[in-house]
Phi, psi and omega in degrees: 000104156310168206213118167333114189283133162269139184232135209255143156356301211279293208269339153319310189284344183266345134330232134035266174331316194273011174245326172258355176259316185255355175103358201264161204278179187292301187302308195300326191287325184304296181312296229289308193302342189070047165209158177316101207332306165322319197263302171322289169340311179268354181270302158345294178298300175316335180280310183271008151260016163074026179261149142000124149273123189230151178178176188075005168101356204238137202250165172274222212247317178284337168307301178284347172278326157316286189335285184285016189260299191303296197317329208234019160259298219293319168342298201268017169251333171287302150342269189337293232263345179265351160291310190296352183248331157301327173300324177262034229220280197301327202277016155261335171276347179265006168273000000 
């Protein structure tokens, strides 16, 4: 099993740099630098929305609160549909 490259702040923004600052297209930076075109790309975007660059599991502050928001919609829609299946269950057994 390989084991996942961690890329520190520092060598993403100088990533990043060498498509907007210096001209070269996004694929020539990727081959020079040995990564994924794909992956340039999103730090690219990240960059220019002032987000964070997080990876690696590690989420922000608004990131995580999204997270644990859906888990706990889902909780209480699985609630719901096992209320909602006791409900037609007794109201068959009391006819």
């Amino acid at each position: 099993m390989t084991k996942r490259k961690k890329y520190s702040p520092e060598f993403k923004t100088d990533a990043v740099g060498l498509v907007t600052e210096q001209g070269y297209s996004q694929s020539e930076a990727a081959r020079s630098l040995g990564i994924n075109v794909n992956m340039l790309h999103r730090w690219i975007k990240q960059q220019r929305d002032d987000e964070p660059f997080v990876g690696n599991g590690n989420l922000t502050e608004d990131q995580r609160q999204i997270k644990e928001l859906k888990h706990r919609v889902k909780q209480l829609e699985m609630e719901k549909d096992i209320l909602k299946k006791a409900t037609v269950f007794f109201a068959a057994e009391t006819k």
